[in-house]
LUMGU-695092 format. One record per residue (C-alpha): residue number from 1; residue in three letters; x, y, z. Coordinates in steps of 0.001 Angstrom, whole numbers, plus 500000, padded with zeros to 6 digits. Example, Ala and Ser with C-alpha at 12.3 -4.5 7.8 and 13.67 -1.06 7.14 Angstrom:
// residues 2
(1,'ala',(512300,495500,507800))
(2,'ser',(513670,498940,507140))
END
This chain:
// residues 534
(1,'unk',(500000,500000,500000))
(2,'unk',(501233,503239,498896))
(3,'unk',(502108,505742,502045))
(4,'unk',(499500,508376,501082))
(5,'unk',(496936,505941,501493))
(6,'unk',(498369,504239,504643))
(7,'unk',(498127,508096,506265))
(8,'unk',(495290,508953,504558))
(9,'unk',(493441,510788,507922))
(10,'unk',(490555,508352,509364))
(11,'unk',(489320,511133,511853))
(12,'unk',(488866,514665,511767))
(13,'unk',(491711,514956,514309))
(14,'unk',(494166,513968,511839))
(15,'unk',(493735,516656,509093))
(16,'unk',(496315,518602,508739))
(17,'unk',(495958,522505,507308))
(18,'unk',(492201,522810,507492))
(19,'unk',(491006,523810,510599))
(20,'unk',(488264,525872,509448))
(21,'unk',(486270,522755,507458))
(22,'unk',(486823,520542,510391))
(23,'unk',(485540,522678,513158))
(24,'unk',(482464,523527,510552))
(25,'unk',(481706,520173,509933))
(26,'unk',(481758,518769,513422))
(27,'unk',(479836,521240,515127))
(28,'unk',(477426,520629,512029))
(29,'unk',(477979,516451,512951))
(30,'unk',(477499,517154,516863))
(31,'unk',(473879,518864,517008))
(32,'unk',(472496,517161,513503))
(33,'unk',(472664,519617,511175))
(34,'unk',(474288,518273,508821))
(35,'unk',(473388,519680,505085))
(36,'unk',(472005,517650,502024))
(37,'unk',(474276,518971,499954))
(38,'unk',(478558,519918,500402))
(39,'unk',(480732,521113,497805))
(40,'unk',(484765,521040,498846))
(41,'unk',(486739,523134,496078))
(42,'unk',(490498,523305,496453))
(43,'unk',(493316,522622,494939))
(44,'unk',(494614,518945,494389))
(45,'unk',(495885,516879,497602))
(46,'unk',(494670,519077,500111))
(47,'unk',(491882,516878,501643))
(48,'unk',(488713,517063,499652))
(49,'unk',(487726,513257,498979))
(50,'unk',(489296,512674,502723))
(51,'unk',(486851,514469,503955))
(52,'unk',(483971,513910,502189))
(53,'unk',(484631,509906,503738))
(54,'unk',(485069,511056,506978))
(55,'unk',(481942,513005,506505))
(56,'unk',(480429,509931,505194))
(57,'unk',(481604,507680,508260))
(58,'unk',(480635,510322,511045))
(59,'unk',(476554,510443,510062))
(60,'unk',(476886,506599,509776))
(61,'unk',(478903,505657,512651))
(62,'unk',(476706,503332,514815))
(63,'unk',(479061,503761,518035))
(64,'unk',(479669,507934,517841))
(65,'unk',(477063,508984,520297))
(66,'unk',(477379,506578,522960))
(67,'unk',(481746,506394,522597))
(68,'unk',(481855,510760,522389))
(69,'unk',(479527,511391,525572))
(70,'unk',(481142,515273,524916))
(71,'unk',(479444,514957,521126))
(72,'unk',(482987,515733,519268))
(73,'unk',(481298,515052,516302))
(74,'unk',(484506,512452,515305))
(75,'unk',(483465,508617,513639))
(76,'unk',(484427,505959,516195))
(77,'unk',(486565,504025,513281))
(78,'unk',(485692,501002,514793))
(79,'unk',(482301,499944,514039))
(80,'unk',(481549,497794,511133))
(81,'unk',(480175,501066,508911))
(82,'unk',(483336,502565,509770))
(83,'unk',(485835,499802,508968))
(84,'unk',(483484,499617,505669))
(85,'unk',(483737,503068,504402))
(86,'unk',(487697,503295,505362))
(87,'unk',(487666,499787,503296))
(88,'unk',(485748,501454,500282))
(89,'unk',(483516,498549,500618))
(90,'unk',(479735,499663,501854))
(91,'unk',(477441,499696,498966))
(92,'unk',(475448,502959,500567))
(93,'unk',(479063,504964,500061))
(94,'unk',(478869,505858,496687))
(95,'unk',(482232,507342,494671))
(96,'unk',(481572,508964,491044))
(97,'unk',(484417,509746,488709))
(98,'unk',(482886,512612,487109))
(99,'unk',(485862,512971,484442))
(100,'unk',(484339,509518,483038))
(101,'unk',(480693,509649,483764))
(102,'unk',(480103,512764,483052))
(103,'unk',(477065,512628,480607))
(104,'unk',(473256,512721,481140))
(105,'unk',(472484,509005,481060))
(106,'unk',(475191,508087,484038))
(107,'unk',(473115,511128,486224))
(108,'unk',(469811,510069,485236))
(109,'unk',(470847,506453,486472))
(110,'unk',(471839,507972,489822))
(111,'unk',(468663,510309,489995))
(112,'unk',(466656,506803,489815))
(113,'unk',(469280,504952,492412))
(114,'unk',(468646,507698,494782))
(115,'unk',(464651,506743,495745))
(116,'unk',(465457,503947,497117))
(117,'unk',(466618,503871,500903))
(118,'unk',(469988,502529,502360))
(119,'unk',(470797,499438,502537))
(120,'unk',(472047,499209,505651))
(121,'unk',(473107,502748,506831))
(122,'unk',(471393,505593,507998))
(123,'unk',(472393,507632,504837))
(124,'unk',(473810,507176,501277))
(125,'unk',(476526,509265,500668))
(126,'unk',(477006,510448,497163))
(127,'unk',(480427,511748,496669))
(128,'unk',(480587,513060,492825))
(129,'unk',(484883,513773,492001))
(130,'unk',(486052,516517,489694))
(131,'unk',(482388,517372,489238))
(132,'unk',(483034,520085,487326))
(133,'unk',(483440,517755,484240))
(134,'unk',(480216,517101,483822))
(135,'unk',(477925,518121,480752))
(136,'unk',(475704,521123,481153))
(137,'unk',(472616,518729,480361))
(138,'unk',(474627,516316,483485))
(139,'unk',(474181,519422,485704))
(140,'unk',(470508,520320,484355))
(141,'unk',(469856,516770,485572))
(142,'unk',(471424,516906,488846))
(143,'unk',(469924,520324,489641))
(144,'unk',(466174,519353,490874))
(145,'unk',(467788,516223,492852))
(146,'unk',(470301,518563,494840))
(147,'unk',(466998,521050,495381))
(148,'unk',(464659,518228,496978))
(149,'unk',(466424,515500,498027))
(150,'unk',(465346,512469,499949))
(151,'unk',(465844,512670,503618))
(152,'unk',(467949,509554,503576))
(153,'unk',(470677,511149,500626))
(154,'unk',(473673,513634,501140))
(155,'unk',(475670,514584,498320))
(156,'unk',(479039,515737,498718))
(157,'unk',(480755,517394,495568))
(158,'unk',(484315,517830,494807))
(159,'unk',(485804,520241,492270))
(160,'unk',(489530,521754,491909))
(161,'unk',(487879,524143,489477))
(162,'unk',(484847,525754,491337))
(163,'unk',(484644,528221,488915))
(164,'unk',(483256,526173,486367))
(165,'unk',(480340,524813,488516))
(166,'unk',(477084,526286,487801))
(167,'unk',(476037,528860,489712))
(168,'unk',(472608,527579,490141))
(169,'unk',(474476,524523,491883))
(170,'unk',(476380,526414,493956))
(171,'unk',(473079,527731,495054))
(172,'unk',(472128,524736,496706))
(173,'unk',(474970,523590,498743))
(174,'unk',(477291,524529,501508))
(175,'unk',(480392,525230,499900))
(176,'unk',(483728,524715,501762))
(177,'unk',(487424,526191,499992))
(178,'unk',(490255,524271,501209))
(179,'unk',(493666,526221,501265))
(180,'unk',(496998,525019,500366))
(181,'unk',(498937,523477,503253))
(182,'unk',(501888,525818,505010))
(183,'unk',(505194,524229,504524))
(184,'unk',(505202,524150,508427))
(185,'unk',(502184,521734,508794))
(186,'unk',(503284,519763,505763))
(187,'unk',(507108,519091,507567))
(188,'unk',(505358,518315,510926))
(189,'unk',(503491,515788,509220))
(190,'unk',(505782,514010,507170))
(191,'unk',(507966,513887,510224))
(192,'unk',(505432,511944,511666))
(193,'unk',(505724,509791,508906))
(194,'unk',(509389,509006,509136))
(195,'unk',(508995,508157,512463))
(196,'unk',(506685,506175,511929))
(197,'unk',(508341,504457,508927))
(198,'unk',(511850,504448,510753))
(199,'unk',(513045,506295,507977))
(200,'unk',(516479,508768,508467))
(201,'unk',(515120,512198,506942))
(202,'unk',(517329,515686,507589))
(203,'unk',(515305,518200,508087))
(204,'unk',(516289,520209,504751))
(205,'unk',(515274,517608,502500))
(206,'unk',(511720,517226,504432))
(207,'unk',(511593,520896,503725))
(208,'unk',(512986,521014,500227))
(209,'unk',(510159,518179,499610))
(210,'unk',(507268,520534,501409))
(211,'unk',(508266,523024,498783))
(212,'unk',(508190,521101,495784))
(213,'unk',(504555,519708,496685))
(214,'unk',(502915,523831,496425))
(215,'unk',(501018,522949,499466))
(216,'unk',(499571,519174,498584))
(217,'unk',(499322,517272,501097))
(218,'unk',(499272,513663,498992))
(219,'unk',(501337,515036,496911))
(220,'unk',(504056,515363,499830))
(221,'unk',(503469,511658,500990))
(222,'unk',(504257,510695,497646))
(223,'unk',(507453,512360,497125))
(224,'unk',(509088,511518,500609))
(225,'unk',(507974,507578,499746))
(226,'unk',(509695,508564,495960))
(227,'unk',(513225,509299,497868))
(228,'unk',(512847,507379,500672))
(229,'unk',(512724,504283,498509))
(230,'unk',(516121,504594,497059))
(231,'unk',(518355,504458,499888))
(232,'unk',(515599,503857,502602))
(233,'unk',(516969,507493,503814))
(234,'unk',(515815,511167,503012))
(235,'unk',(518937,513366,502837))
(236,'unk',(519035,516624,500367))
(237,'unk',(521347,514557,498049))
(238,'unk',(518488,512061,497921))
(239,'unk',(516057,514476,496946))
(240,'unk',(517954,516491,494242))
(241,'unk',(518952,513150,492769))
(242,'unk',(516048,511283,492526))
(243,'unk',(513576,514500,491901))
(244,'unk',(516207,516016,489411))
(245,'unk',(516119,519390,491108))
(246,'unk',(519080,522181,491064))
(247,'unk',(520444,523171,494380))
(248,'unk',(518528,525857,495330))
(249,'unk',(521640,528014,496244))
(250,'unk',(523346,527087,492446))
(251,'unk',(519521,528605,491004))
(252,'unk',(520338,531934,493270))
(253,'unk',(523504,532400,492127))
(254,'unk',(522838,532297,488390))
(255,'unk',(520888,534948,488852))
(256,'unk',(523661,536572,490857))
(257,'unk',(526146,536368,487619))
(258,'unk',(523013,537212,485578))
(259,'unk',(522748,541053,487363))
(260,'unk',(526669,540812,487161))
(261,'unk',(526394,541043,483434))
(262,'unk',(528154,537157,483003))
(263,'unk',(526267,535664,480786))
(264,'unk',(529094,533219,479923))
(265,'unk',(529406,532062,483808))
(266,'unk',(525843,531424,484059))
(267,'unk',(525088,529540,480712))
(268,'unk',(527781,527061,482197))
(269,'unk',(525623,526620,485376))
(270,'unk',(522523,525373,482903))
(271,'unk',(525105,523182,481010))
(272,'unk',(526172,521691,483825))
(273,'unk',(522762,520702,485538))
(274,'unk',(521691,519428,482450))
(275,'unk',(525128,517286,482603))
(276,'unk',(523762,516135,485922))
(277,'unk',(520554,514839,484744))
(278,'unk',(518318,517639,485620))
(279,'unk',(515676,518756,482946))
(280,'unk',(515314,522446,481314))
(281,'unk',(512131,522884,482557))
(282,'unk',(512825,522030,485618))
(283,'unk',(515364,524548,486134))
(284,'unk',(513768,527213,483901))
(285,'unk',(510756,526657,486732))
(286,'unk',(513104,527159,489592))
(287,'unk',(514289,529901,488125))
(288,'unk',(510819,531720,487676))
(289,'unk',(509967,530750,491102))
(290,'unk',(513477,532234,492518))
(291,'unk',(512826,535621,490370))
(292,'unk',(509207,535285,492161))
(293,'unk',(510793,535118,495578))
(294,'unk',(513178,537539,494782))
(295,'unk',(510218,540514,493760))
(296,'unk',(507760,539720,496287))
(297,'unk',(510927,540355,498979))
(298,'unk',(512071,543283,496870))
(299,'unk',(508180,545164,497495))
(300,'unk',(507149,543278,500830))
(301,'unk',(511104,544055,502435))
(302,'unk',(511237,540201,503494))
(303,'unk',(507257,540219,505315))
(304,'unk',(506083,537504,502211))
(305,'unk',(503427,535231,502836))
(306,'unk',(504962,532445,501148))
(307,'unk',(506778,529849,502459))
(308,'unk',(510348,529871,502559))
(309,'unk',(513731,528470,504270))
(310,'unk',(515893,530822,506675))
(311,'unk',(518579,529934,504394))
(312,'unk',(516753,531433,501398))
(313,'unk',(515409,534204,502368))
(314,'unk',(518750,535312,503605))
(315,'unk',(519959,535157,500419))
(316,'unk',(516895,536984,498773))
(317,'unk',(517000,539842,500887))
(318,'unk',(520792,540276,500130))
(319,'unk',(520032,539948,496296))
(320,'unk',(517233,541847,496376))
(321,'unk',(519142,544961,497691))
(322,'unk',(521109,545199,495358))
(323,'unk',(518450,545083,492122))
(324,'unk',(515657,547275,490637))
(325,'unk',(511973,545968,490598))
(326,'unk',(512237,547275,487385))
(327,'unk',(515039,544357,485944))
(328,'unk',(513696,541769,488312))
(329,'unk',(509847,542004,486806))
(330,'unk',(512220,542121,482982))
(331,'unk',(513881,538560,483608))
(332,'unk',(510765,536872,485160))
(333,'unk',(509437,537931,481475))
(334,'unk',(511981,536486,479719))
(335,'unk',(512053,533078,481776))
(336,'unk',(508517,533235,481162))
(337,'unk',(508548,533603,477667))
(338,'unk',(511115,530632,477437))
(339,'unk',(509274,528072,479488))
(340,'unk',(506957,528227,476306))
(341,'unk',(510095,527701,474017))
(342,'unk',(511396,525107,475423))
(343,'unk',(508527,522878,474712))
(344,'unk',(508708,523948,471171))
(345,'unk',(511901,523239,470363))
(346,'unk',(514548,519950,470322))
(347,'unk',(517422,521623,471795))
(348,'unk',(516094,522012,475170))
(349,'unk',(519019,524732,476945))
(350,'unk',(518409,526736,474357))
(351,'unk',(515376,529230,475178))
(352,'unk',(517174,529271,478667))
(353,'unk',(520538,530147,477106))
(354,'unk',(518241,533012,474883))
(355,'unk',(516348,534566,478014))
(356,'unk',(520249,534598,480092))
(357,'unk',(521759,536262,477446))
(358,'unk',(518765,538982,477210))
(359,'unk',(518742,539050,481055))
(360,'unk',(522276,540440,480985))
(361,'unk',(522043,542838,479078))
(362,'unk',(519749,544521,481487))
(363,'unk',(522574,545048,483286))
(364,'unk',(525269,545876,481022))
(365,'unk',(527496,548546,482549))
(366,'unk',(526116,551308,480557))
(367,'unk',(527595,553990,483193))
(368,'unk',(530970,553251,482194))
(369,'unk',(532462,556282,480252))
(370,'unk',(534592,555103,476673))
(371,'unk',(537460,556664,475967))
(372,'unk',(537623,558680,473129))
(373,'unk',(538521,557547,469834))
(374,'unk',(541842,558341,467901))
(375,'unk',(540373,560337,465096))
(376,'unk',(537579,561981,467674))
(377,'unk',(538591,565794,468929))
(378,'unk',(538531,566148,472756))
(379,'unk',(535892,567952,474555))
(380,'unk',(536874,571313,473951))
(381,'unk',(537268,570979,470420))
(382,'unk',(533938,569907,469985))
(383,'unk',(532460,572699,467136))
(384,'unk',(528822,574281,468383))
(385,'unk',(525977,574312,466789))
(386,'unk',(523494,576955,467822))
(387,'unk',(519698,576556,468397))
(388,'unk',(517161,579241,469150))
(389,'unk',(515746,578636,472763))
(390,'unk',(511763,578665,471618))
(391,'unk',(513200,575599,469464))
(392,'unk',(512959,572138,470819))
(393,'unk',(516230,570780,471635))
(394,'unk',(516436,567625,470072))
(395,'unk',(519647,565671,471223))
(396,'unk',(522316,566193,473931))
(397,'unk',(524777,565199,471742))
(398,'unk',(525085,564796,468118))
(399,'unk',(527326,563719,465339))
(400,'unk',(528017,565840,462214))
(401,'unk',(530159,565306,459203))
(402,'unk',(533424,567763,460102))
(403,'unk',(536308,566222,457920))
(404,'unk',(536076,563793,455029))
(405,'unk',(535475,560410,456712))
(406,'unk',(536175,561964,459968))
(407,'unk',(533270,562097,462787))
(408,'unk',(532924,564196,465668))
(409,'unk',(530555,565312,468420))
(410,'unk',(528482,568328,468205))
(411,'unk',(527583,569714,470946))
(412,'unk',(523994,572052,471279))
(413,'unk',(524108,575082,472772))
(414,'unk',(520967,577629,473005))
(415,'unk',(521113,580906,472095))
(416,'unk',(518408,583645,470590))
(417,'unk',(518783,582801,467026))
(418,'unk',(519055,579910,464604))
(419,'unk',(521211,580356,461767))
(420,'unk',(519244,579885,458286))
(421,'unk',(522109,577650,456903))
(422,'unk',(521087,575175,460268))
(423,'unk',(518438,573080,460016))
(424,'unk',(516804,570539,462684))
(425,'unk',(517265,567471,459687))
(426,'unk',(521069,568375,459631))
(427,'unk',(521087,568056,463360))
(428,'unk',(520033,564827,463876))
(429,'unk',(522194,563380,460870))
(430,'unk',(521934,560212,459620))
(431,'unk',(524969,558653,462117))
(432,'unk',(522588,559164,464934))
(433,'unk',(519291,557540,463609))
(434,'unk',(522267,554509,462930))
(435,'unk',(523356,554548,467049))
(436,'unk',(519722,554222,467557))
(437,'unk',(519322,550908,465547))
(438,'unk',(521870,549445,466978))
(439,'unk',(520514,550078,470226))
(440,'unk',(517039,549178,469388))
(441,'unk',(519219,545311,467955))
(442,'unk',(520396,544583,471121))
(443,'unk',(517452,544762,472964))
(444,'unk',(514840,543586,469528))
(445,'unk',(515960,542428,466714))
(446,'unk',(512927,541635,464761))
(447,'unk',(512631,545607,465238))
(448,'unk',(515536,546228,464121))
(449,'unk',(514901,544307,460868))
(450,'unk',(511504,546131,460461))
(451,'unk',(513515,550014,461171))
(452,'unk',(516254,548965,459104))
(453,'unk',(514377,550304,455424))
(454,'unk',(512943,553096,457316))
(455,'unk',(513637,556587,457270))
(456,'unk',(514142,559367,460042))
(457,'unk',(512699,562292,459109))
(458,'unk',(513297,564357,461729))
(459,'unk',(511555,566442,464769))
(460,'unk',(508401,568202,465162))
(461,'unk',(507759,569651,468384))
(462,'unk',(507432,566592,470453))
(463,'unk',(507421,564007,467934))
(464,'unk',(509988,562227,466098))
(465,'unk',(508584,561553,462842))
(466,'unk',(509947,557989,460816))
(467,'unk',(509325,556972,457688))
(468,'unk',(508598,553704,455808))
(469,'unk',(507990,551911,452383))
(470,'unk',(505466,549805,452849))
(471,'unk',(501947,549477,455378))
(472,'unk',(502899,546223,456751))
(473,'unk',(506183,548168,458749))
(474,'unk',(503800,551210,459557))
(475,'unk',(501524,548922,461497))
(476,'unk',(504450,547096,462475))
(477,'unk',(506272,549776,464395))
(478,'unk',(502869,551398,464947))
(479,'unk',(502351,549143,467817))
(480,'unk',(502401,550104,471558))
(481,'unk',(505139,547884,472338))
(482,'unk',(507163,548535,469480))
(483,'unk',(506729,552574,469793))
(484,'unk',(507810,552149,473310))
(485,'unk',(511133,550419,472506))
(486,'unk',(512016,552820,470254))
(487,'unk',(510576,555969,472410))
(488,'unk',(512654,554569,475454))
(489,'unk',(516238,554145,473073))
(490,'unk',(515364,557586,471508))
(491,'unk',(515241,559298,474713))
(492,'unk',(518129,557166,476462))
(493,'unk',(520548,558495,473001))
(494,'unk',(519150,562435,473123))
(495,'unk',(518204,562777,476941))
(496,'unk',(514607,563818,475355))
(497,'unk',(511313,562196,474876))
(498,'unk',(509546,561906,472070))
(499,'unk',(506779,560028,470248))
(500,'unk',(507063,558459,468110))
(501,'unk',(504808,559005,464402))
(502,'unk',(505480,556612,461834))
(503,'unk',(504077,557312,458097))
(504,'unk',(504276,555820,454817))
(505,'unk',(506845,557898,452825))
(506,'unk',(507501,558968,449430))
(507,'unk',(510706,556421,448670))
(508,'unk',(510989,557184,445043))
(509,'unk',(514103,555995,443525))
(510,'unk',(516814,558584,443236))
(511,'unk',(519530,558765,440804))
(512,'unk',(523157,558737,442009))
(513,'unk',(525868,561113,440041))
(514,'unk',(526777,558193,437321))
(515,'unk',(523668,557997,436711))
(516,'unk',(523183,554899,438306))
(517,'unk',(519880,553813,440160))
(518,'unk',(520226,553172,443635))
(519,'unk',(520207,549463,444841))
(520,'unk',(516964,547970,445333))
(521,'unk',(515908,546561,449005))
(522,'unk',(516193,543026,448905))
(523,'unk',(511921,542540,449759))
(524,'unk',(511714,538855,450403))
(525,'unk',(515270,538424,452316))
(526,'unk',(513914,541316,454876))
(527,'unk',(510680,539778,455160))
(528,'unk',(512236,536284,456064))
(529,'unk',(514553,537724,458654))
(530,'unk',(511531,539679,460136))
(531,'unk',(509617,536337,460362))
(532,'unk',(512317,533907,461296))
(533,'unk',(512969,536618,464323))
(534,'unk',(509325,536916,465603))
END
């Protein structure tokens, strides 16, 4: 017998996590009001067909009022209706799969079933699974019976997915929502366990296990008795080994060398799980749920709600102090985003490797000043350019043509009047709009491919106005997220904002001085590289 169903709880004393539904229910079993009708919605392995037996047991137990003279409400589990219902062997206990009888015939043959009285208990117990499977025509058929039921007939209902119940079922029963189970309770009880077992557990691994089951309580059970049956002992090594988990201090640290722009470093981390048997999506998942950690500690300043070791949380708050919300919410994103990839593609790293490589250059030391270049004058050679003051300054710095295939940095300064031989499109020059792209490559690329035919044309008061060839690049770049990249590189190159207008252009050919015409855009090359990117 497997261990979750050795210690699955025979009395309400025994459940673990959900206090509120026990003391309900008892105080309900102890002065005989117990309802026709339950449904018990909550996640899996938290207790819901547990209870609905020990629900079952307590109206039927034969030996309850005369063995709990101070009417706890708790089944004696020693009767012969009690020993049959923990047996799953007395015909008035009645267990429905609804994921396979879910139709109208299979509750049309229980609607006729129900007439007739017990056969030998006080009450038959209907206990319908997953019951929000059924057909709407199941439910329509259900309905009146859960309405008017016979006197001798409870029905107990269990759902992980209340919220596709009816609501005109939910009408016409008590509805109980069982929570997840703190990793606290969930330790204490598969201590318990080991004792009882004689197993040798440490307790990191019994937490490390609490953690992995997100609060099930079977689902717990069944991991300890996973380990345990390797070695007969449950030590951390056990667990990562046999559950093909990352140690949870390795996951921290990538994202350590991740924020310390080493995208190298931490690529070699992923290699080198997967070297140790550990699957992608497995660690992509711990990563997500270590980026999690890390922003709920970042806004909450370590009060979270969740459940977490000493060991980690000391290690959140010292990572967390030393990132932006901003970066943290960026990489949960991209880890996001590549949990979808991986199961789309047959080299498994590689979506991990992708969202790594994006993540650090988040974090790209962008404050660090470049020297200047050989052929570039120093700062107070820079030449002026003057713009009036009621003119919008478009750029901090720009780049004008000063020598044949020489560059150099203008620098604006404001004054009353604007020269008539300046003008705002020989300002921002064409080796600007090309440090933009760039920028806008790094961070998108399909972007880049869409911007790379297109066409600055310059400032009007606020707006930056570009141009393109074709409709399918205006709507393109036209969209919110797009504009945004480009609005957020525009002003991080100028030290402005702008908007950003995009229009269809006028992109007739021009001739050069031979005489030549000017070489067409390859069409069909930048349309695959736009689609191949997406």
């Amino acid at each position: 017998m497997s261990l979750y169903r050795k210690y699955r709880p025979q009395k309400f004393e025994s459940l673990v996590g959900e206090d509120h539904v026990r003391d309900t229910l008892l105080s309900a079993i102890k002065e005989d009001r117990v309802s026709h009708a339950y449904l018990f919605s909550g996640p899996r392995g938290t207790g819901k067909t547990t209870v609905a037996r020990l629900l079952a047991k307590a109206v039927n137990c034969k030996k309850r009022e005369e063995l709990n003279t101070a009417g706890s409400g708790e089944p004696c589990d020693e009767c012969e209706y009690c020993k049959e219902i923990a047996a799953l062997s007395n015909m008035d206990i009645v267990e429905i799969d609804a994921a396979s009888n879910r139709g109208i015939d299979e509750i049309r043959e229980l609607r006729d079933k129900i007439r007739f009285a017990p056969t030998t208990a006080k009450y038959k117990v209907y206990i319908i699974d997953e019951v929000h499977m059924l057909t709407l025509p199941a439910f329509n058929a259900l309905l009146k019976t859960l309405e008017e039921p016979p006197k001798h007939a409870i029905f107990i209902l269990a759902t992980t997915d209340p919220q596709k119940v009816p609501a005109t079922i939910i009408s016409r029963v008590q509805r109980f929502d069982f929570r997840r189970i703190g990793m606290e309770d969930i330790v204490k009880n598969l201590k318990t366990i080991v004792e009882s077992e004689k197993f040798k557990a440490s307790d990191e691994a019994l937490e490390a296990i609490a953690v992995l089951a997100e609060g099930s309580h079977r689902d717990s059970i069944s991991l300890l008795e996973q380990v345990s049956s390797l070695t007969g002992s449950v030590e951390m090594e056990n667990v990562r080994n046999v559950l093909g988990i990352a140690k949870s201090e390795e996951i921290v640290n990538i994202i350590r060398l991740i924020a310390a722009g080493k995208k190298k470093e931490a690529t070699a981390m992923v290699q080198q799980f997967v070297a140790d048997g550990v699957e992608s999506i497995q660690i992509n998942k711990e990563l997500i749920e270590v980026l999690r950690q890390l922003l709920l500690v970042k806004i909450s300043d370590g009060d979270v709600s969740f459940d977490l070791t000493h060991e980690r949380m000391v290690e959140l708050k010292e990572l967390a102090a030393k990132l932006d919300t901003k970066d943290i919410n960026k990489m949960l994103s991209l880890f996001m985003k590549s949990a979808v990839m991986i199961k789309e593609t047959s080299i498994r790293t590689l979506p991990i490797e992708m969202a790594i490589i994006e993540s650090t250059e988040l974090f790209r030391a962008g404050t660090e000043v470049a020297a200047p270049k050989k052929n570039e004058p120093a700062e107070a050679e820079k030449p002026k350019v003057k713009l009036a003051k009621s003119d919008p300054v478009p750029i901090k710095e720009v780049v004008v043509d000063n020598k044949p295939e020489q560059i150099c940095k203008t620098e604006v300064v404001i004054v009353d009047e604007v020269p008539e031989d300046v003008k705002l499109a020989e300002v921002f020059d064409e080796q600007l709009w090309k440090t933009i792209l760039e920028k806008i490559k790094v961070q998108n690329h399909t972007l880049n491919a869409l911007l790379r035919d297109a066409r600055s044309e310059g400032i009007e008061n606020d707006k930056f106005i570009i141009s393109v060839r074709f409709k399918f690049h205006h709507d393109k770049i036209s969209e919110a997220k797009n504009r945004q990249i480009i609005e957020d590189i525009i002003e991080e190159v100028t030290g402005k904002k702008y908007r950003i207008e995009c229009k269809i252009g006028d992109f007739k050919k021009k001739k050069k001085t031979d005489d030549k015409p000017e070489k067409e855009v390859d069409l069909e090359s930048s349309a695959k590289e736009i689609f191949e990117t997406e």
